[in-house]
Backbone as CSV, one residue per row, in Angstrom:
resi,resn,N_x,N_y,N_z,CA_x,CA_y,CA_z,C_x,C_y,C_z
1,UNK,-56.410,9.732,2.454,-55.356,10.677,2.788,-54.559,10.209,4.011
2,UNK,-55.343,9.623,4.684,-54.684,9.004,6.265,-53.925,7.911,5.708
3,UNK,-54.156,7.164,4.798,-53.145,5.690,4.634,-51.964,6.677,3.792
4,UNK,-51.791,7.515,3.045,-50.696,8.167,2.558,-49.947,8.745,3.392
5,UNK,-50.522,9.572,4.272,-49.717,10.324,5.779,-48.801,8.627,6.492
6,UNK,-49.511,7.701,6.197,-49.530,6.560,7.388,-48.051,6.242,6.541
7,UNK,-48.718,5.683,5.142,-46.850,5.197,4.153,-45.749,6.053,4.188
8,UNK,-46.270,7.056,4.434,-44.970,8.439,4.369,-44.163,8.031,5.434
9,UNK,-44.737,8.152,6.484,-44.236,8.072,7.766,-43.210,6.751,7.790
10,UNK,-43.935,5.715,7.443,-43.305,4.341,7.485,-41.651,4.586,6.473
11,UNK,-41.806,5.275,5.594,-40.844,5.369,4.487,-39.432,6.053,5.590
12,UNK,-40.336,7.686,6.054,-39.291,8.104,6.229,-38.213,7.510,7.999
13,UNK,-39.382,6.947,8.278,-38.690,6.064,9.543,-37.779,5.418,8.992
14,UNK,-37.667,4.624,7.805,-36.707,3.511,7.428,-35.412,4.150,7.385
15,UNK,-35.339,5.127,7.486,-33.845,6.162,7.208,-33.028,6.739,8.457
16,UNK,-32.201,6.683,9.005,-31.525,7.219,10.226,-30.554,8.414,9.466
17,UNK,-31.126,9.731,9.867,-30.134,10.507,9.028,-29.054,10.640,9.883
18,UNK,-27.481,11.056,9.290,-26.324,11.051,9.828,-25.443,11.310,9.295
19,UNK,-24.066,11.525,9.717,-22.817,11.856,8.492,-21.884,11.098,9.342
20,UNK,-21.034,10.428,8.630,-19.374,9.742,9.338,-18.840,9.217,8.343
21,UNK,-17.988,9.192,8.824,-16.441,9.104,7.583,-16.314,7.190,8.029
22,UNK,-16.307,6.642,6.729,-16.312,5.043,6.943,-14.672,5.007,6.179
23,UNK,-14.193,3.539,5.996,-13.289,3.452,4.921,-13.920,1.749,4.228
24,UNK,-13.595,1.198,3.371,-14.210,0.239,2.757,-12.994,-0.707,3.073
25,UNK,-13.627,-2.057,3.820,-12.598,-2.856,4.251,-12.431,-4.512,3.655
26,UNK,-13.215,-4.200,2.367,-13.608,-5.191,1.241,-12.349,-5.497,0.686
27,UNK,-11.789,-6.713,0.853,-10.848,-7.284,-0.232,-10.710,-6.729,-1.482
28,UNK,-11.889,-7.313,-2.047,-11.980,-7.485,-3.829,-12.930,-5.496,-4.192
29,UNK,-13.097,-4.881,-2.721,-13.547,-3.787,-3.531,-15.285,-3.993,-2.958
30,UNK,-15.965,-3.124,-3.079,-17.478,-3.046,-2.424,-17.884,-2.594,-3.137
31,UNK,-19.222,-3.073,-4.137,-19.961,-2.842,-4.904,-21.338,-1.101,-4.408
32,UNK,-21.096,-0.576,-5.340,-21.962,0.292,-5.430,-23.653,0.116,-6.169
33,UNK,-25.033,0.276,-5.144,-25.959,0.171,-6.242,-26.733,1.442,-5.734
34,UNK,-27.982,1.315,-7.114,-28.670,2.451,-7.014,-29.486,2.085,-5.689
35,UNK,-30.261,1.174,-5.629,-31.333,1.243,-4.018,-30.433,-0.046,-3.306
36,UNK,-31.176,0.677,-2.099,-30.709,-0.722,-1.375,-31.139,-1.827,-0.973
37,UNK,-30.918,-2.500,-2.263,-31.365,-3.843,-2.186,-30.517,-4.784,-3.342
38,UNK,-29.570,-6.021,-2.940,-28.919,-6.986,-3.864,-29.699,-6.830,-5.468
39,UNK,-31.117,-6.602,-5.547,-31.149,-7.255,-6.939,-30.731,-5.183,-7.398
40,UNK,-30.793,-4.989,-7.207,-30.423,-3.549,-7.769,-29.785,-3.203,-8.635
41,UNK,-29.702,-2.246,-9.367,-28.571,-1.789,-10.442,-27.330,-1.435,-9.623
42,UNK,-26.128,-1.678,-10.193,-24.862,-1.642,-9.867,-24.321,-0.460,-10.904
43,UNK,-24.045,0.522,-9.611,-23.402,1.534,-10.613,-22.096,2.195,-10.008
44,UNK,-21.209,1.446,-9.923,-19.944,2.056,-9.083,-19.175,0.602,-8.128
45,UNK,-17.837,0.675,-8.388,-17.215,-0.266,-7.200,-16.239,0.871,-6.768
46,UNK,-16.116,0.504,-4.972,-14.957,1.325,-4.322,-14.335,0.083,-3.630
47,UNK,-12.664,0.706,-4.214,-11.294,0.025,-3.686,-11.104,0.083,-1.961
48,UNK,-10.679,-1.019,-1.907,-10.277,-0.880,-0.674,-9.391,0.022,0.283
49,UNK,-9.850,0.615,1.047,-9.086,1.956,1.945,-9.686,3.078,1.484
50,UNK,-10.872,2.967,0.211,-11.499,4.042,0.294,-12.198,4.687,1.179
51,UNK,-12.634,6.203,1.212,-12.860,6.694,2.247,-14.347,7.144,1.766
52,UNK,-15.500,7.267,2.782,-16.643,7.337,2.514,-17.347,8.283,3.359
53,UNK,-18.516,9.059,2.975,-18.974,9.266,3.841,-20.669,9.163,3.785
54,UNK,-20.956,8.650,5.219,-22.295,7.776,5.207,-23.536,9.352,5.558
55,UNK,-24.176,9.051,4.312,-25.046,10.393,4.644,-26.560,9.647,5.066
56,UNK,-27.221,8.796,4.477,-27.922,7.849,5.479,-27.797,6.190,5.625
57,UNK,-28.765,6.263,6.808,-28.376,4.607,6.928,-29.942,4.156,7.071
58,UNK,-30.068,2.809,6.661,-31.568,2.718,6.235,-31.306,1.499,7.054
59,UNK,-32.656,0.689,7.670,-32.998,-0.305,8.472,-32.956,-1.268,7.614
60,UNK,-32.767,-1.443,6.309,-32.834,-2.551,5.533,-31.455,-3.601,6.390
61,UNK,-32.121,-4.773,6.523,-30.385,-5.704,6.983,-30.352,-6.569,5.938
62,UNK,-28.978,-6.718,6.322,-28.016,-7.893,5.201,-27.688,-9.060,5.896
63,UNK,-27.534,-10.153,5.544,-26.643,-10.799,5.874,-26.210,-11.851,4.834
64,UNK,-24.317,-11.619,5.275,-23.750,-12.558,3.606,-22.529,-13.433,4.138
65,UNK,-22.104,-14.491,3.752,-21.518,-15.442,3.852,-20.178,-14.723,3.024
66,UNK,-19.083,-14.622,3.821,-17.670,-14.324,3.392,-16.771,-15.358,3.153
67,UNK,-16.063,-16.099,2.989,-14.934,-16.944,3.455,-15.656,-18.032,4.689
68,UNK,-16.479,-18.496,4.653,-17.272,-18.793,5.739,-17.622,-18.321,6.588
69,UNK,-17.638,-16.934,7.242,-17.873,-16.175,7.966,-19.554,-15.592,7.924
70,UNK,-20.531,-15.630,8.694,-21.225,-14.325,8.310,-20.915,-13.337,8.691
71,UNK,-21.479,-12.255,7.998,-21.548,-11.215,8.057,-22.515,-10.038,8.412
72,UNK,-22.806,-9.567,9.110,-24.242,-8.971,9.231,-23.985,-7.406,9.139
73,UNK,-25.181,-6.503,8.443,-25.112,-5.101,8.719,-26.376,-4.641,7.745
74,UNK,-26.288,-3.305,7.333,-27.741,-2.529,6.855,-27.145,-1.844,5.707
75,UNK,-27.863,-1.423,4.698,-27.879,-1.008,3.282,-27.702,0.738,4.022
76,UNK,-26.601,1.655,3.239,-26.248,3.016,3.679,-26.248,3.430,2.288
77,UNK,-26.417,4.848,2.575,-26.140,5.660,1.738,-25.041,6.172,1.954
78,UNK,-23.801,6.222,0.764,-22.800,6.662,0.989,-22.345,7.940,-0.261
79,UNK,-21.474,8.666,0.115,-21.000,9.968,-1.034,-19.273,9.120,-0.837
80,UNK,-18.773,9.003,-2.353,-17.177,9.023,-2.053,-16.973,10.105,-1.894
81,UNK,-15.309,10.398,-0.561,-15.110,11.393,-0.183,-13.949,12.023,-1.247
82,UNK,-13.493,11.230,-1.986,-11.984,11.573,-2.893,-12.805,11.592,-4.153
83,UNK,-13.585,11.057,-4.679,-14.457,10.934,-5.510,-15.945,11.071,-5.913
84,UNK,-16.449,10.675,-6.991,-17.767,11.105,-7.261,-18.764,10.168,-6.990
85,UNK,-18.260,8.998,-6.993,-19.312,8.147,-6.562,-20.753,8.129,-5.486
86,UNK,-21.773,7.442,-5.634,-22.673,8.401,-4.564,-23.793,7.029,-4.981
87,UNK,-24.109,6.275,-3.934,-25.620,5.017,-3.843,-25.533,4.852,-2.922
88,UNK,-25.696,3.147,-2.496,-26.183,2.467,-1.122,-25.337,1.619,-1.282
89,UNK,-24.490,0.941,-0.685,-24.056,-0.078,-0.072,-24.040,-0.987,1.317
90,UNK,-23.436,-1.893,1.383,-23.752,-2.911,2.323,-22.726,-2.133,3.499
91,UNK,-22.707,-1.903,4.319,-21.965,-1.343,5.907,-21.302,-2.781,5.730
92,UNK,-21.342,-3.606,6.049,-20.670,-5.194,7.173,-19.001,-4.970,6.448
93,UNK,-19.249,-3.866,5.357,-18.166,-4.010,5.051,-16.761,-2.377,4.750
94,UNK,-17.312,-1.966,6.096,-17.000,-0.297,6.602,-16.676,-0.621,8.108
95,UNK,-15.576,0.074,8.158,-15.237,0.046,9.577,-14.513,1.842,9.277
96,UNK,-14.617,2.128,10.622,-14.144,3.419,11.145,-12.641,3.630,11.359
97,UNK,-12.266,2.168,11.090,-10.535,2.370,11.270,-10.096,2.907,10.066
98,UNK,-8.948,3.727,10.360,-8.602,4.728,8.825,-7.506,3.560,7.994
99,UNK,-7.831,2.775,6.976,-7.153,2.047,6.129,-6.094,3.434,4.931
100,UNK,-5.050,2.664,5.025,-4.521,2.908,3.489,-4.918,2.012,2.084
101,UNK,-4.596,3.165,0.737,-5.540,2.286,0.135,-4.292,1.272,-0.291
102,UNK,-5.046,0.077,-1.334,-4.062,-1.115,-1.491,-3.529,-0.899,-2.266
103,UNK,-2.508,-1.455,-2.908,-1.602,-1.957,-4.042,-1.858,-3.268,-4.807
104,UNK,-2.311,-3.568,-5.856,-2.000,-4.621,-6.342,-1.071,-4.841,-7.476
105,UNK,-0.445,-5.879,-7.470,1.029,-6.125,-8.635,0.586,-7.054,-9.358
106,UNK,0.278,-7.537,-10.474,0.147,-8.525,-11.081,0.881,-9.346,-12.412
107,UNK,1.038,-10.546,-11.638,2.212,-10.800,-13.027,1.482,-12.048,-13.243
108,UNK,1.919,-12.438,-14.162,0.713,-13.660,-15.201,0.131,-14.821,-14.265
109,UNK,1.254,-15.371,-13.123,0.676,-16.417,-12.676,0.019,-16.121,-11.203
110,UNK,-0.065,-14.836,-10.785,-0.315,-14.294,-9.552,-0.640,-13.047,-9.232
111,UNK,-1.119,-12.375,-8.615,-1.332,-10.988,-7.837,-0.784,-10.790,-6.660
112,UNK,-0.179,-9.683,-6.199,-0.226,-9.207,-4.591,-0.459,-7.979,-3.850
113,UNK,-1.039,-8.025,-3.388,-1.803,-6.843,-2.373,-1.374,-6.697,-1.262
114,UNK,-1.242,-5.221,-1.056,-0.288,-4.709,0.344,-0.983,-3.297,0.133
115,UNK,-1.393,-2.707,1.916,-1.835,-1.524,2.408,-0.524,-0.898,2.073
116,UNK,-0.509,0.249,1.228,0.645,0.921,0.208,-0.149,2.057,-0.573
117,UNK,0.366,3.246,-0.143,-0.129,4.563,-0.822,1.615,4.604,-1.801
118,UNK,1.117,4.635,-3.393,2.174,4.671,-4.215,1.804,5.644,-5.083
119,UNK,2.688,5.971,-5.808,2.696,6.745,-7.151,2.983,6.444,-8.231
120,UNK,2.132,5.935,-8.904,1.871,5.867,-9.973,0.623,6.641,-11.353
121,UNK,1.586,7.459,-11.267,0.890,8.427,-12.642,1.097,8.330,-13.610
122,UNK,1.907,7.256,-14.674,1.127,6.415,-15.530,0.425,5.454,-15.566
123,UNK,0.014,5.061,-14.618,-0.735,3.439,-14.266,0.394,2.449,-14.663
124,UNK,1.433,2.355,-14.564,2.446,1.093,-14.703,1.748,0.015,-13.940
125,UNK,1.677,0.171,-12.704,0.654,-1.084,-12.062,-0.211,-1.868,-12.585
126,UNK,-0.848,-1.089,-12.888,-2.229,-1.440,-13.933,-1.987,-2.431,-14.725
127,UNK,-0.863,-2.489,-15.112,-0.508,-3.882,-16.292,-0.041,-5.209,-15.470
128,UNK,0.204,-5.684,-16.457,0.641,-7.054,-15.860,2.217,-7.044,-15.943
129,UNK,2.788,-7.318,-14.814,4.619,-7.067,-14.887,4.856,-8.553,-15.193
130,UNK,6.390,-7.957,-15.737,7.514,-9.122,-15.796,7.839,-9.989,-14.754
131,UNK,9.122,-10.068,-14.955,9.579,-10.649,-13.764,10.394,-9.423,-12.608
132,UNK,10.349,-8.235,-13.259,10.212,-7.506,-11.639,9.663,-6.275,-11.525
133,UNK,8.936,-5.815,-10.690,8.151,-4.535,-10.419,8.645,-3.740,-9.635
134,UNK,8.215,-2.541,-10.312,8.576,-1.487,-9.515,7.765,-0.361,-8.924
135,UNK,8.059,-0.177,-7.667,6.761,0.568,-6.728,7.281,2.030,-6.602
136,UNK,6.528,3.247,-6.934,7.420,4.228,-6.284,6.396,4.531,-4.761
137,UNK,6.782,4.902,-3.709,6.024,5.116,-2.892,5.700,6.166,-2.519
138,UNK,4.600,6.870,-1.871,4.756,8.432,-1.843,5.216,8.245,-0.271
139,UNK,5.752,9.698,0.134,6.244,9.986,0.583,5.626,9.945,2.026
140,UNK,6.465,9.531,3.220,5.733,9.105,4.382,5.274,7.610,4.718
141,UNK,5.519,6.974,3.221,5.150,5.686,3.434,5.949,4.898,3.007
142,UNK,5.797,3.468,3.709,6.886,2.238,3.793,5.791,0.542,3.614
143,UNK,7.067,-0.045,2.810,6.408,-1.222,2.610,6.910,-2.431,3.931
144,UNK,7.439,-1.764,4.717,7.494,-2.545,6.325,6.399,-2.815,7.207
145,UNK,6.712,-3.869,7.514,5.341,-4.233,8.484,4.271,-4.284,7.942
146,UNK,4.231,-4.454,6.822,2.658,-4.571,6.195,2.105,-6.376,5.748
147,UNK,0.832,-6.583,5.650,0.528,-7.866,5.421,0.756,-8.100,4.174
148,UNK,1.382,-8.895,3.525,0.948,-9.368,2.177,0.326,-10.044,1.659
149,UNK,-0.468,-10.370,1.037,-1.320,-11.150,0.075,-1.023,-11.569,-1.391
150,UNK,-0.906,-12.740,-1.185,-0.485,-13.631,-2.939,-1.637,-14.541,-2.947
151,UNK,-2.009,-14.245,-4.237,-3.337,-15.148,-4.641,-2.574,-15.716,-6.113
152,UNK,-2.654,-16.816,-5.790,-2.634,-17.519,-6.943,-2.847,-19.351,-6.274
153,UNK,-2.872,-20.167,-7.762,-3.411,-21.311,-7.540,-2.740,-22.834,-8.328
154,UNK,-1.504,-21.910,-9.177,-0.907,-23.042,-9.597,0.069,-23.480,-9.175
155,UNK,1.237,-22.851,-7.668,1.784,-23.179,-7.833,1.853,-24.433,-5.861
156,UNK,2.697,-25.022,-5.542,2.300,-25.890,-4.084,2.764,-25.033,-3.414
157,UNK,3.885,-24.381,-3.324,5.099,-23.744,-2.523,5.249,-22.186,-2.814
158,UNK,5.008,-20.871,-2.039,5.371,-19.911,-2.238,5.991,-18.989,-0.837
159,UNK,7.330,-18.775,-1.211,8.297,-18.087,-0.333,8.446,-17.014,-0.712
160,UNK,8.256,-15.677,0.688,8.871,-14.706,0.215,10.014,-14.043,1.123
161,UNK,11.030,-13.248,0.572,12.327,-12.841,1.508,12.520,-11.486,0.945
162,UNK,13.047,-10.582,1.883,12.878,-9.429,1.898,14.614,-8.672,2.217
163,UNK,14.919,-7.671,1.639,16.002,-7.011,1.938,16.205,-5.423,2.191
164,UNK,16.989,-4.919,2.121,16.717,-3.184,1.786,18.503,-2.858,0.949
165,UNK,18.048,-1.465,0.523,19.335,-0.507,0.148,19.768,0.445,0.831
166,UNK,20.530,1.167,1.339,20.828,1.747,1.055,21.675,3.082,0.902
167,UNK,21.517,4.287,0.328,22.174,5.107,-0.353,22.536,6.397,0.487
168,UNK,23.119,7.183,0.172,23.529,8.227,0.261,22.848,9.623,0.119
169,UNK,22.109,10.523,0.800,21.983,11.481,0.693,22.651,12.571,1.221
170,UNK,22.291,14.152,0.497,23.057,15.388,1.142,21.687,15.909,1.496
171,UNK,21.926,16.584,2.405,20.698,17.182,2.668,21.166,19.202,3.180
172,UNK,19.614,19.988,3.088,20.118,21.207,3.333,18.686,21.920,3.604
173,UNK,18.490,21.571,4.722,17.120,21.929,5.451,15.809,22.076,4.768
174,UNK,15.695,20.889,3.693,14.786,20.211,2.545,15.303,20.057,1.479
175,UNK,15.947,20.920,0.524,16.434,20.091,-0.556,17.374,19.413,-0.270
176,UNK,17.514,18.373,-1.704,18.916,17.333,-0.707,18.630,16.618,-2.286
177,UNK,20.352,16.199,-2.425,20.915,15.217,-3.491,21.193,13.934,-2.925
178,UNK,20.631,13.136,-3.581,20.619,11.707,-3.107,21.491,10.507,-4.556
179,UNK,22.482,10.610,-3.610,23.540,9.142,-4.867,22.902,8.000,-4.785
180,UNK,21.511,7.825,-5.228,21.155,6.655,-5.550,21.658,5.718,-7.197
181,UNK,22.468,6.259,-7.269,23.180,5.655,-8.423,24.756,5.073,-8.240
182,UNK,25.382,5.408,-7.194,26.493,5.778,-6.560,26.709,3.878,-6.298
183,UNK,27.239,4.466,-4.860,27.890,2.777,-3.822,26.678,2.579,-2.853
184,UNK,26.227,1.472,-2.667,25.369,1.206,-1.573,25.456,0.132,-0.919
185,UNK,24.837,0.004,0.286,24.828,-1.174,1.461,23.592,-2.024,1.271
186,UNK,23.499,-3.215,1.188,22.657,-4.219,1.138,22.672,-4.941,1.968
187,UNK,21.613,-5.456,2.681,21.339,-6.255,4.028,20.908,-7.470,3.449
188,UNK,21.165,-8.250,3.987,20.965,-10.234,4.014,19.340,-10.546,3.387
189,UNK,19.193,-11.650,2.910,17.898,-11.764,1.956,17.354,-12.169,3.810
190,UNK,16.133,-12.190,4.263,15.342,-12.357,5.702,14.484,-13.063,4.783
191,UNK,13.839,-14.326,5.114,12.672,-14.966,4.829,11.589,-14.369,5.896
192,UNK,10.045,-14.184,5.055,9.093,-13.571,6.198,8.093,-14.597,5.961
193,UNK,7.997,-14.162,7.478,7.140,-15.143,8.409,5.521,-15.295,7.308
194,UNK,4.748,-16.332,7.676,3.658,-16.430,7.112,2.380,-16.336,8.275
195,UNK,1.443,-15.704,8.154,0.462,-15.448,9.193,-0.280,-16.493,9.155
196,UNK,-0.936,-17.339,9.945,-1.927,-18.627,8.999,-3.367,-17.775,9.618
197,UNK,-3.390,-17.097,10.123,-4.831,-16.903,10.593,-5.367,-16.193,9.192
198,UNK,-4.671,-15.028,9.041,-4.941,-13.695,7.726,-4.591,-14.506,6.517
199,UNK,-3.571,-15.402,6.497,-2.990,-16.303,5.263,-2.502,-14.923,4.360
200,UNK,-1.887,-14.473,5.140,-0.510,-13.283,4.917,0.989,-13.618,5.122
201,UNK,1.750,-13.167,4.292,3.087,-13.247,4.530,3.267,-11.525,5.532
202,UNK,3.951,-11.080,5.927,4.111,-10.313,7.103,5.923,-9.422,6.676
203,UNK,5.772,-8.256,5.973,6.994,-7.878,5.779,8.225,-7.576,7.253
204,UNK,9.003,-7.364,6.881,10.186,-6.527,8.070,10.193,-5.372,8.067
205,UNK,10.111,-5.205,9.537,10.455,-3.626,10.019,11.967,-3.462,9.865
206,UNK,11.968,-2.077,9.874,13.847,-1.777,10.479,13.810,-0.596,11.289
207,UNK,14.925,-0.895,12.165,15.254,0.281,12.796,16.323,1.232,12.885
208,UNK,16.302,2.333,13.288,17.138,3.154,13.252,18.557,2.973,12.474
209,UNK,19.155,2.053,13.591,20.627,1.384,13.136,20.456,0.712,11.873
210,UNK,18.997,-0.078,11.455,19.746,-0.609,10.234,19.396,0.240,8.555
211,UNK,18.625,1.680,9.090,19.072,2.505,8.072,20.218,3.320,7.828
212,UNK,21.003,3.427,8.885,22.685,3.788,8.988,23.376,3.676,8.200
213,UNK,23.163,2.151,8.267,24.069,1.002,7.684,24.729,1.788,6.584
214,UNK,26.611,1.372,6.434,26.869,1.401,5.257,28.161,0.645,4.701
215,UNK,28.538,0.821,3.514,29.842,0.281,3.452,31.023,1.159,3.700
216,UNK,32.208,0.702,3.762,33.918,1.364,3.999,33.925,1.970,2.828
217,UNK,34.109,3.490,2.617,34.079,3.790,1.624,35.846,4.612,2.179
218,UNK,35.722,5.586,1.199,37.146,6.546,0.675,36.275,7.952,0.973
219,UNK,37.117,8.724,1.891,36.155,10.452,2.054,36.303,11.248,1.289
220,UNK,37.203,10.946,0.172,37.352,11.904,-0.671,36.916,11.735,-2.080
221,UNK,36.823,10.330,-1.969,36.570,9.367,-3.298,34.813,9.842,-3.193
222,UNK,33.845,9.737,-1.860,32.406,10.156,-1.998,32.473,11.789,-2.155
223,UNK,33.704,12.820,-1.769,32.790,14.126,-2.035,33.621,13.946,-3.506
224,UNK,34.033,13.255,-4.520,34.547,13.638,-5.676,33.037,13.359,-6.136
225,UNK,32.361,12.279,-5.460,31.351,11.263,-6.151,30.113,12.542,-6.483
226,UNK,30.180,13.492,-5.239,29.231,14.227,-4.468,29.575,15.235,-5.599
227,UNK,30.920,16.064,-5.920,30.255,17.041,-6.993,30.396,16.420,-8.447
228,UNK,30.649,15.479,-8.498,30.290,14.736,-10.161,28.775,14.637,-10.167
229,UNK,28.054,14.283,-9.218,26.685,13.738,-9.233,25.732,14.644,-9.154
230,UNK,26.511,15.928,-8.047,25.299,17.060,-7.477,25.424,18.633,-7.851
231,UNK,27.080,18.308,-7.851,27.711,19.997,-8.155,28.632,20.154,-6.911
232,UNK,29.361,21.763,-7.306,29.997,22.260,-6.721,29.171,22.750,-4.964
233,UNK,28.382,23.461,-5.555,26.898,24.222,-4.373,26.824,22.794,-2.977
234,UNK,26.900,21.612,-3.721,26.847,20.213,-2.765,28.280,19.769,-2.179
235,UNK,29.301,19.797,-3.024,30.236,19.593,-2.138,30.907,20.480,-1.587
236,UNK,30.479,21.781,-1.477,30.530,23.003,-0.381,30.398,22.264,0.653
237,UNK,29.424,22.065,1.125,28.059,21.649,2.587,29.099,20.480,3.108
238,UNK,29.779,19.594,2.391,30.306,18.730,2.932,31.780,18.691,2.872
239,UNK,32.366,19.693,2.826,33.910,19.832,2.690,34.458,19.092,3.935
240,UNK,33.941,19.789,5.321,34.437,19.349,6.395,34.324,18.190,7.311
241,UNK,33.011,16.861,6.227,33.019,16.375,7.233,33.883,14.891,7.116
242,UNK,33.968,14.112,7.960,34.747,13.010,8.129,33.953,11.800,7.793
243,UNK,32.787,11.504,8.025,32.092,10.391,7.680,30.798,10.746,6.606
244,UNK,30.197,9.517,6.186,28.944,9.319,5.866,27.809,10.129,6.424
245,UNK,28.097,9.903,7.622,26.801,10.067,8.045,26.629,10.903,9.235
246,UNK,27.684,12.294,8.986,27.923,13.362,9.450,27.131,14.552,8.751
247,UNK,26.297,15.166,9.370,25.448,16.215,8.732,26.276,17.143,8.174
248,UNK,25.696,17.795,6.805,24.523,17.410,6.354,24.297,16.417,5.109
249,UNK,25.549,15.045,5.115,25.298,13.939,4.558,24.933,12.849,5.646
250,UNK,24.088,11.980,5.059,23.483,10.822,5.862,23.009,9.569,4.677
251,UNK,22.844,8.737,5.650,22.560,7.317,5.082,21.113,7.059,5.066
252,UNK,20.411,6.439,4.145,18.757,6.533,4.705,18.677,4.895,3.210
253,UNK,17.771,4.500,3.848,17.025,3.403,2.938,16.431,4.061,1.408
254,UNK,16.926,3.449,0.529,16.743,4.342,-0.854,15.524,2.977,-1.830
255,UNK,15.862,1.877,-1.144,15.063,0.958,-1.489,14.219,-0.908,-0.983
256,UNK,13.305,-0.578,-1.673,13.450,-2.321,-0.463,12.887,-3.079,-1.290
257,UNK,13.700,-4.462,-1.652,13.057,-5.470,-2.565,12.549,-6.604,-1.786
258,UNK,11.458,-7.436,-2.621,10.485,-8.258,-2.477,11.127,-9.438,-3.229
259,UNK,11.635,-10.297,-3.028,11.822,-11.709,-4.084,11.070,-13.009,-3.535
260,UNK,10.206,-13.266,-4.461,9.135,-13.890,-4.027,9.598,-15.405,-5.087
261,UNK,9.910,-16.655,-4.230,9.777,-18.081,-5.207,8.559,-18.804,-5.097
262,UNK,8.840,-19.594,-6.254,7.130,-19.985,-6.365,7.741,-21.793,-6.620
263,UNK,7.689,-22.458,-6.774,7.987,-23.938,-6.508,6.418,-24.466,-7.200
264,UNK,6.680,-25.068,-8.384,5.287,-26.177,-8.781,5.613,-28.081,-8.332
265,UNK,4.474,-28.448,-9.188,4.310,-29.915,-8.741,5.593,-30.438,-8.687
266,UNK,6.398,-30.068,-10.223,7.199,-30.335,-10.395,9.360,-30.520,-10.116
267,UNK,8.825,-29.193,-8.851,9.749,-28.924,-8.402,10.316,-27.750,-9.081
268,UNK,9.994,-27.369,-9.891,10.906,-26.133,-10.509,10.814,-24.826,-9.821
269,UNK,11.105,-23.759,-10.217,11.285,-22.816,-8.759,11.182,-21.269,-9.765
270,UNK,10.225,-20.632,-9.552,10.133,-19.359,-10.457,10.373,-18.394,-9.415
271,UNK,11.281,-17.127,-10.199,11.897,-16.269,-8.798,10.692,-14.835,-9.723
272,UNK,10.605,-13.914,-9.202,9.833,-12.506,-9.305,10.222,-11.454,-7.927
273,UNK,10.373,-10.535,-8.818,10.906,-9.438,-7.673,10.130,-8.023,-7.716
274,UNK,9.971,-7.347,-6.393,9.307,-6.330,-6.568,9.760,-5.490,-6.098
275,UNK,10.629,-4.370,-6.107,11.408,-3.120,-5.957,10.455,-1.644,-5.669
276,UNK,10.738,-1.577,-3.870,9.899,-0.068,-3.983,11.325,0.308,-3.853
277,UNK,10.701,1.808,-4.572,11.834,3.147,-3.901,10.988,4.162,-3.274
278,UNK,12.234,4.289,-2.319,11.447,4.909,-0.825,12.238,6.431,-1.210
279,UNK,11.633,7.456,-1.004,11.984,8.887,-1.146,12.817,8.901,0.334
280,UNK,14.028,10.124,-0.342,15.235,10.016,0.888,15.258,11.193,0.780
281,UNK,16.309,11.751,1.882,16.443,13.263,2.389,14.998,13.746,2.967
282,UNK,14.598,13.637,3.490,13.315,13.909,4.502,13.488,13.309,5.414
């Protein structure tokens, strides 16, 4: 009876009970198993920027070879917090910093991944695109300043350059008609920088002034544009004003493309483009 009291004890020491919110900072995604231990059953993978929460953490340690890196940490028990998922995984690959989750685009000769909360509620992503994609983004979020990632392996040379749109909105202390079909301003193709440490390309920010931006238009020619497009109720709001970008019409970024070349042995040069649209009037 004393060596059973004695194993109990040993068991339940191995466990540090606790609760904290992790996010999963795994590239390719962090495998879910039933115990914690590598040869284990695998029953679940979580995407990267998922959010977790660690209900125990067990003394078991790991250690795993990344990219040449080790890695060190202990087998947890985790619950997904957005989801149902629920085993042990490896920590070395949880950090407490709050990630967004990723994006990946994939077109036949490549993938790319960017921290990007989007919308997609048919899974369009999910497939493999043409030669150009399209991102919708939810709202609050931007594909500026973010790292990019292109994995692929056939080709020597890959450039990417970056631009924006854009358009016209009315606005009326939340709803708001936006002429994204209309006249718009386009900014210069920018080649972006390449990170060599992350082996990221590195998008462009913008500021203030260069969502302004617009072209010489006609003031009467945009409120004709304004009730063909929105109605009468819309070109009320803007009878009186003189410019663009006199409340309660304004200028705001309606889109931002990705044109990515790819250059083989041979010299030939494959172009692919990736088009978010950014929600306007907010």
């Amino acid at each position: 009876m004393k060596n059973v009291i004695t194993i109990l004890l040993l068991i339940l020491t191995n466990y540090i009970f606790g609760q904290q919110i992790q996010h999963v900072n795994a590239d390719n995604g962090l495998i879910v198993r039933e115990k914690p231990e590598t040869g284990s059953e695998r029953i679940g993978k979580l995407e990267y920027g998922t959010r977790v929460n660690i209900i125990k953490e067990t003394e078991f340690e790991l250690t795993i070879k990344d990219e040449g890196k080790n890695i060190s940490g202990k087998w947890v028990e985790i619950q997904e917090i957005d989801g149902n998922q629920k085993g042990y995984v490896f920590n070395g690959f949880l950090t407490s910093t709050r990630l967004s989750k990723r994006i990946e685009i994939k077109f036949s000769d490549f993938s790319l991944q960017m921290e990007l909360e989007d919308w997609d509620e048919n899974g369009i992503l999910k497939k493999v695109q043409n030669d150009t994609a399209k991102v919708y983004v939810e709202l609050g979020e931007t594909p500026e300043g973010k790292k990019i990632k292109i994995q692929q392996s056939k080709f020597k040379k890959v450039e990417v350059f970056q631009r924006h749109e854009n358009s016209i909105t009315i606005m009326n202390e939340g709803p708001h008609c936006d002429l994204t079909e209309w006249k718009h301003y386009y900014s210069d193709w920018k080649k972006l920088d390449f990170d060599l440490t992350s082996n990221t390309f590195v998008s462009d920010s913008y500021e203030r002034k260069d969502w302004e931006k617009f072209i010489e238009i006609d003031i009467n020619e945009f409120k004709k544009a304004v009730e063909e497009e929105c109605g009468g109720y819309w070109t009320e709001l803007i009878k009186d004003i003189k410019t663009v970008n006199e409340y309660p019409s304004g200028v705001s970024i309606s889109r931002i493309f990705f044109k990515i070349l790819f250059t083989d042995e041979n010299g030939s040069v494959i172009e692919k483009t990736i088009e978010f649209e950014i929600p306007m009037g907010c």
